[in-house]
C-alpha positions as CSV (number, residue, x, y, z in Angstrom):
1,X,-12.8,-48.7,-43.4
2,X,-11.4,-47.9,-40.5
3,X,-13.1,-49.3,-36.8
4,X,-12.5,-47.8,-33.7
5,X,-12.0,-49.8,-30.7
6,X,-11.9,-49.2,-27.2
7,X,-11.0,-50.9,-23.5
8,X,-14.8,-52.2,-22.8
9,X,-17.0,-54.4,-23.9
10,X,-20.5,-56.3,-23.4
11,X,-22.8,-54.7,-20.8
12,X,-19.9,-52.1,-19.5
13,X,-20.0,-50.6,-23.4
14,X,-23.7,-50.9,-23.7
15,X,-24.1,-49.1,-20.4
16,X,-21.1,-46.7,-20.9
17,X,-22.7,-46.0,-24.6
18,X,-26.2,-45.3,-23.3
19,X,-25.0,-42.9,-20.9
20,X,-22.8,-41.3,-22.8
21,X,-25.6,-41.0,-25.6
22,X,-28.0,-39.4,-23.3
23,X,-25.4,-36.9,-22.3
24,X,-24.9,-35.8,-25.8
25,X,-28.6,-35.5,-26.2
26,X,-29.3,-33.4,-23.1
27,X,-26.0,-31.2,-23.7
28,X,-26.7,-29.9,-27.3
29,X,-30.3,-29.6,-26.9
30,X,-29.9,-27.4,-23.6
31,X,-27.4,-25.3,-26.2
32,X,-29.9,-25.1,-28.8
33,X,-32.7,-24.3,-26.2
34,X,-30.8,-21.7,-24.1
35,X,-29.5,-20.0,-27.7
36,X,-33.6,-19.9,-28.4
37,X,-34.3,-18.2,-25.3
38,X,-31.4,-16.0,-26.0
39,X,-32.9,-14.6,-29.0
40,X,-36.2,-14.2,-27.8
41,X,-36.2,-13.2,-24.3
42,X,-37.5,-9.7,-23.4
43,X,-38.0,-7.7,-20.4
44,X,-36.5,-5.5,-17.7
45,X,-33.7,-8.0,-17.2
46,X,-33.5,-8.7,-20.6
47,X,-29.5,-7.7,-20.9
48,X,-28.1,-10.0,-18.1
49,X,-30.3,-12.8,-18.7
50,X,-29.2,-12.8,-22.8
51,X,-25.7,-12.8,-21.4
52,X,-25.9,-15.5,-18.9
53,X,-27.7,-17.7,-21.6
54,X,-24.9,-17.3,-24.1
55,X,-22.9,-18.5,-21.0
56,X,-24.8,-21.4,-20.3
57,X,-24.4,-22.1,-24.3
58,X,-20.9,-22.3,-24.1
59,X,-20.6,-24.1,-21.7
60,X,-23.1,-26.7,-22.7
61,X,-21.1,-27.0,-27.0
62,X,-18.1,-27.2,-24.5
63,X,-19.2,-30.3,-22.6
64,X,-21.0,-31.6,-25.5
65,X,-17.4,-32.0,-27.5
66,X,-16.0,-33.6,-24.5
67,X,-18.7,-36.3,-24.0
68,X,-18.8,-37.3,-28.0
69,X,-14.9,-37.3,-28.0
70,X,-15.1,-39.8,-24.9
71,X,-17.8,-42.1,-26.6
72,X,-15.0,-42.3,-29.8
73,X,-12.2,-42.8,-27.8
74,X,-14.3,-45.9,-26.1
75,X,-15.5,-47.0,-29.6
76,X,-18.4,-45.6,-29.4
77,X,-20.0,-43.3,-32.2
78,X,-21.9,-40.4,-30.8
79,X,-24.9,-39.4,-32.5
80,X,-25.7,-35.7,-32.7
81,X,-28.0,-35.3,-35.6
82,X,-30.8,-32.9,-35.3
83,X,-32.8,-36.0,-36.0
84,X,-31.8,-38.3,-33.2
85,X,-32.3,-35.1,-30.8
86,X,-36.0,-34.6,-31.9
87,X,-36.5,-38.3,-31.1
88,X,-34.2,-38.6,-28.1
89,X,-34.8,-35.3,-26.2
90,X,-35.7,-35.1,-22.6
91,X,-35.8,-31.3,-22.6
92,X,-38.8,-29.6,-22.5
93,X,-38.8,-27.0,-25.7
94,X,-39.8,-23.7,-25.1
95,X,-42.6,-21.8,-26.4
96,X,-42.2,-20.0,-29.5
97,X,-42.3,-15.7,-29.9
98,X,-41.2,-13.4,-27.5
99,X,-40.4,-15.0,-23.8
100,X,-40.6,-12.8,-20.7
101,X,-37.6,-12.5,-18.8
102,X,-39.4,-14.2,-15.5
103,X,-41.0,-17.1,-17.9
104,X,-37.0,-17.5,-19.3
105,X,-35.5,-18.0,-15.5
106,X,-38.1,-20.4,-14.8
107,X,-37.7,-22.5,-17.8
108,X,-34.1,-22.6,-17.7
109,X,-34.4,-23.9,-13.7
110,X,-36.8,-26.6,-14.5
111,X,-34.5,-27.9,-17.4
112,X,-30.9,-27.6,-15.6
113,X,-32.7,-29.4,-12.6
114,X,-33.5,-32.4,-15.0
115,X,-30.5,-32.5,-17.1
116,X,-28.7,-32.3,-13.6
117,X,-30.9,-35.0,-12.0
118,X,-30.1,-37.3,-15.3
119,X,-26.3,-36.3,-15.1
120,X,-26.3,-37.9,-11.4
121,X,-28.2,-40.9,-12.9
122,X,-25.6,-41.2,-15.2
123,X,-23.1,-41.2,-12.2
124,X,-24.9,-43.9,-10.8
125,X,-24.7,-45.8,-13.6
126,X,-20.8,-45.6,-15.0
127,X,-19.4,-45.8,-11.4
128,X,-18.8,-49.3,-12.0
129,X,-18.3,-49.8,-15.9
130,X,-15.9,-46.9,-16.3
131,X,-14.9,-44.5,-13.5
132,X,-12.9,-42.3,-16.3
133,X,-16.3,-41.4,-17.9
134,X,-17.8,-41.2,-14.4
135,X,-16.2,-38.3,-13.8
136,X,-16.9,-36.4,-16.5
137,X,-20.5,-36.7,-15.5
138,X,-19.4,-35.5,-11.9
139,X,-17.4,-32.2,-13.5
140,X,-20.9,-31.9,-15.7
141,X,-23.4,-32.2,-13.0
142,X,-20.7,-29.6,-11.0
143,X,-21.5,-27.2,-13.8
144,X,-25.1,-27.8,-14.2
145,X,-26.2,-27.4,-11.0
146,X,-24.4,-24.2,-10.4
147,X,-26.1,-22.8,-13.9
148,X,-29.3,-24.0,-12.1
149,X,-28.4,-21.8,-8.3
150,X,-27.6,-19.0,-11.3
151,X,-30.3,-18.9,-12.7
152,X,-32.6,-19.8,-9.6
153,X,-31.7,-17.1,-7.5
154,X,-33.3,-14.7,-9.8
155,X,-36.8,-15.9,-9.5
């Protein structure tokens, strides 16, 4: 079988990997979360709210694909089983049925500020390991935090 290698190794891969791992974690579960909400919000904002969640969904699968491609590229296999997210998950899960409109904005601010605050973490942490994954955080935490001013000026 064939193994992938990449250009670190020791603590810089370990710390690379973790970050990169946690990434993964937050970006698919904020897709699978905001598509949940997406299907179940209701109210008199219902249409634009839907719409700016399928948004956010996008754009979370998008950054998802880039953060597991740069794991392989370093050697490093990314995990995205629906397994290792119910263990792994920082995200808080919604509640199930129908979700109010006003409950929906306030959700999705709480969880873009913490996948945002643990994107910035994650800045921290690869600025000296690997600057090249480092900013792919950075052009993450750009996008996360202006889903969070979207969705936070509705409240």
């Amino acid at each position: 079988m064939a193994t992938i290698t990449g250009p670190l190794s020791g603590d810089a891969k370990n710390t690379v990997a973790e970050a990169l791992q946690g990434a993964l974690v937050d970006l698919i579960d904020l897709s699978l979360v905001a598509k949940q909400m997406h299907w179940n919000i209701v109210g008199h904002n219902f249409r634009p709210i839907h719409l700016q969640l399928d948004e956010l969904v996008a754009l979370a699968r998008e950054h998802a694909d880039t953060i597991a491609e740069r794991a392989a590229a370093l050697g490093i296999n990314p995990d995205g089983r629906s397994a290792t997210l119910g263990r792994s998950t920082k995200i808080s899960q919604p509640e199930s049925g129908w979700i109010e409109d006003g409950k929906v904005v306030a959700t999705m601010t709480d969880i873009l500020e913490g996948v945002g605050r643990r994107m910035r973490e994650r800045i921290e942490a690869t600025d000296e390991p690997d600057k090249s994954t480092q900013d792919l955080f950075i052009r993450i935490a750009q996008d996360i935090d202006k889903e969070r001013w979207m969705f936070q000026a509705q409240r």
